[in-house]
C-alpha positions as CSV (number, residue, x, y, z in Angstrom):
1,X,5.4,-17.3,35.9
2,X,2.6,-19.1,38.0
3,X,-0.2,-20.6,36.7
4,X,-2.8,-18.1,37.7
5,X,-0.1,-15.5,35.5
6,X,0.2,-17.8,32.8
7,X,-3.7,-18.7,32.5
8,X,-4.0,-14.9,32.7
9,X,-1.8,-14.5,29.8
10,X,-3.1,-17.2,28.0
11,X,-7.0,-15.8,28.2
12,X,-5.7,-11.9,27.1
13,X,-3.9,-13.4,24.2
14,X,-6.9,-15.4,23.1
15,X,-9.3,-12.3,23.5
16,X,-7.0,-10.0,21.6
17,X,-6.4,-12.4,19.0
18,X,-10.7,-13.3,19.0
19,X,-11.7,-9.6,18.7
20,X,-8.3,-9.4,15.8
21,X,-10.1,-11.9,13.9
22,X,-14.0,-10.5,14.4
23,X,-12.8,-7.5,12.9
24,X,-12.0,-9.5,9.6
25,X,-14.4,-11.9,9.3
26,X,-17.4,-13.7,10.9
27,X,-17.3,-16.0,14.1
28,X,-18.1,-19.3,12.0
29,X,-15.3,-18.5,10.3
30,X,-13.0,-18.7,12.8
31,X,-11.6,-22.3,13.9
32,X,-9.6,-22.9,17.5
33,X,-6.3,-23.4,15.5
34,X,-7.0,-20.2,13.6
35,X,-7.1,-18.6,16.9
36,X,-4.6,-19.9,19.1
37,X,-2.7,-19.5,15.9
38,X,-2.9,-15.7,15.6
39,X,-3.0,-15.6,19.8
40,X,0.1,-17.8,19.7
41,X,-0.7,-20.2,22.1
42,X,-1.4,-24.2,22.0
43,X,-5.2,-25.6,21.3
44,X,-4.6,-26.9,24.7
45,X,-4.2,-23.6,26.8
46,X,-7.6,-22.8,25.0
47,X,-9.2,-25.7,25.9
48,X,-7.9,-25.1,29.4
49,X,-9.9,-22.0,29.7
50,X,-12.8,-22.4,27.8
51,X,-15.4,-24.7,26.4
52,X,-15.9,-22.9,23.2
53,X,-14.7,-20.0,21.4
54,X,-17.9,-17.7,22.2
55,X,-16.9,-18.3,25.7
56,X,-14.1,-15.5,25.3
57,X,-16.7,-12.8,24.7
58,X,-18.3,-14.0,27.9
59,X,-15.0,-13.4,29.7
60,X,-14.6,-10.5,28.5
61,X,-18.0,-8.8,29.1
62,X,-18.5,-10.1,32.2
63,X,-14.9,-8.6,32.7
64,X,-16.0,-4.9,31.6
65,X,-19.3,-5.4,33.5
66,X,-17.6,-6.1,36.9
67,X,-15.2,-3.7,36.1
68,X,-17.9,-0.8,35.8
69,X,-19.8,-2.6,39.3
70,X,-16.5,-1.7,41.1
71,X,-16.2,1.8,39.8
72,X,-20.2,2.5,40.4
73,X,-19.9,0.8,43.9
74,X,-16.6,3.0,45.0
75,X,-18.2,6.2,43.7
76,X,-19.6,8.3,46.6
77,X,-21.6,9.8,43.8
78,X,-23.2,6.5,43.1
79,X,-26.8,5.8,43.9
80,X,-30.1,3.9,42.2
81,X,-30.9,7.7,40.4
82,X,-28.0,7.4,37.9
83,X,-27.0,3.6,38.0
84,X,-28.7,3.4,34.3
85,X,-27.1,6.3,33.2
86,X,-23.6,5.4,34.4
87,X,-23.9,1.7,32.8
88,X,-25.1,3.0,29.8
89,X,-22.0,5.4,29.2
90,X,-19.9,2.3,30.1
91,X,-21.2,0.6,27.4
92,X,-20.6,3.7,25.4
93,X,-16.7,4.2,26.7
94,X,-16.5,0.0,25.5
95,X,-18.3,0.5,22.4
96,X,-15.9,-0.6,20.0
97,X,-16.5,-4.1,21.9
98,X,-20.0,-4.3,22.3
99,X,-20.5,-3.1,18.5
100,X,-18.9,-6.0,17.6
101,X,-20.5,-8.6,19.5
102,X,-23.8,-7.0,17.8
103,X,-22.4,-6.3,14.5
104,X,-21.3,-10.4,14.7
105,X,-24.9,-11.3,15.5
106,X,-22.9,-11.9,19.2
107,X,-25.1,-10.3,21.6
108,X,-26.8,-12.8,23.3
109,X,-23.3,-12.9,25.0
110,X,-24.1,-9.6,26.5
111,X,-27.8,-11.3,27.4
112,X,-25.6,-14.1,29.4
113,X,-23.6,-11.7,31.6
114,X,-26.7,-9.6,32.4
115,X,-28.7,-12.1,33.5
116,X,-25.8,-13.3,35.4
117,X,-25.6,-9.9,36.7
118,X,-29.2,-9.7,38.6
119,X,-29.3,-13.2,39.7
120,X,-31.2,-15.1,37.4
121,X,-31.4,-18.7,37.7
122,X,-33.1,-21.7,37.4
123,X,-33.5,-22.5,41.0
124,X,-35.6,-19.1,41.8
125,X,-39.4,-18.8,42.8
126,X,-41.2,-17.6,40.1
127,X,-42.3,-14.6,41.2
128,X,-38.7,-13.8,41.7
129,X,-37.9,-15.0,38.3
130,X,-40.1,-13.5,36.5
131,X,-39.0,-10.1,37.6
132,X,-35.6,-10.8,37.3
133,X,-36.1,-12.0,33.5
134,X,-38.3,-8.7,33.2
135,X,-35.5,-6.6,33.9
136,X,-32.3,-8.3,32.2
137,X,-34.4,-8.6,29.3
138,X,-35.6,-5.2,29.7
139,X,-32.1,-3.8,30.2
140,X,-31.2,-6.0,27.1
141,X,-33.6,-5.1,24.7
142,X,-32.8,-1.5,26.0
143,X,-28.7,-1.6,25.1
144,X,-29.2,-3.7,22.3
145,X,-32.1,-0.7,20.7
146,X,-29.7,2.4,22.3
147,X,-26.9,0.6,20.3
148,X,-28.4,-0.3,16.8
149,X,-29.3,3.3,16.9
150,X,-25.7,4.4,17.2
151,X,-26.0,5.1,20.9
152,X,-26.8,8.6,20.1
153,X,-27.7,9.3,23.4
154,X,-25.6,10.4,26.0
155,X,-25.9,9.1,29.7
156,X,-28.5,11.7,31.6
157,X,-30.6,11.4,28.7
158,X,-30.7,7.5,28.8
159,X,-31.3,7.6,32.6
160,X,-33.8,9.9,32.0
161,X,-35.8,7.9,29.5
162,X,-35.5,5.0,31.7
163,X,-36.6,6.3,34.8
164,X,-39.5,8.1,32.6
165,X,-40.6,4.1,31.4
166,X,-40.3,2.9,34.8
């Protein structure tokens, strides 16, 4: 096993083991030895990957996120009239992970991968930041309202709100 296959391994254990342990009990209850415990691997191949345990949720969204980017780009059916709806019921196909990050009082991990996802940074002209924050926190405040709700709606019907706001 390389490293690349070994890091891999080491960062699926952790996440498994990380969501394992959220289903039990709260985040600040949950030390680096209790988790690389129940992941079975050393404090050390944690401390390789990340800087703190939160970081795994991170991973792991930004993982889904660019996961559902591939899938929407490759889609011949994709365009900017259903990208809402078709994020939306990717959120909805990864509930049980994303109820748990908001359920933890963990969603400002999902806030970090969106506004990694439209560009936001601290380098940008203002103009350009300001409609970039605009939107993740938009987008945000939208998923995190569509999900306290129980996500009742389905995908067309999101899209269709949205676009109706816009």
């Amino acid at each position: 096993m390389n490293n690349q296959e070994r890091n891999s391994y080491v960062r699926n254990q952790l996440t498994e083991a990380l969501i394992f342990l959220l289903k039990k009990m709260p985040l600040s209850d949950i030390s680096v030895s209790m988790l690389t415990r129940e992941a079975k691997v050393g404090r050390v191949s944690f401390y390789r990957n990340y800087g703190k345990i939160e970081d795994i949720l991170i991973q792991q969204d930004r993982f889904l996120i660019n996961q559902w980017a591939e899938k929407f780009v490759e889609d011949p059916n994709s365009s900017i009239n259903n990208v809402f709806g078709s994020l939306f019921q990717y959120y909805k196909d990864h509930a049980d992970f994303y109820k748990l990050l908001v359920d933890n009082g963990l969603s400002d991990c999902m806030l970090t991968v969106i506004k990694e996802r439209v560009g936001m940074s601290s380098n940008l002209p203002n103009k350009l930041a300001y409609k970039k924050a605009f939107f993740a926190y938009g987008l945000y405040g939208w998923l995190l309202e569509w999900m306290n709700k129980g996500m009742q709606e389905g995908a067309d019907e999101i899209q269709a709100m949205l676009l109706d706001s816009i």
